[in-house]
C-alpha positions, 0 to 999 in steps of 0.5 A, a space after each residue: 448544447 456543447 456547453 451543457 455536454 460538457 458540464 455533464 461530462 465534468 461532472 460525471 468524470 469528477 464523481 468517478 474520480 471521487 469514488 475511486 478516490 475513496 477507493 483507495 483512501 478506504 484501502 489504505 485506511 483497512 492496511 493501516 488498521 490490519 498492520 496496526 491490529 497484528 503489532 506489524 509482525 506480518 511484516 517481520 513474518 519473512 526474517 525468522 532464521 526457519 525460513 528455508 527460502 531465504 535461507 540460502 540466498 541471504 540472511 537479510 530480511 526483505 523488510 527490515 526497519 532497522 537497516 540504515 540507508 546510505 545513499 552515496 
């Protein structure tokens, strides 16, 4: 009787699993295509020299896929 209990609780942990799993993979999949569908430019929205909020604090854009990381 335990035995069967714990098939059945494998198995219902395994699909929950799978479906959040597929959750995630569905999320990532609808990021890739909104990112790939407006060229990116969303990303790049916060590095225009209008933007007041950064303007005072720093010039740096907070995403900037030309910046070189240096690690020391």
């Amino acid at each position: 009787l335990l035995s069967l209990l714990q098939q059945w609780a494998l198995l219902a942990l395994s699909a929950c699993s799978s479906l959040c799993c597929l959750c995630c993979l569905l999320g990532l999949l609808v990021a890739i295509g909104l990112t790939l569908g407006n060229q990116g430019r969303v990303l790049l929205a916060p590095c225009s020299i209008a933007n007041i909020a950064l303007g005072p604090v720093s010039r740096e854009c907070p995403f900037d896929p030309t910046r070189v990381y240096v690690s020391p």
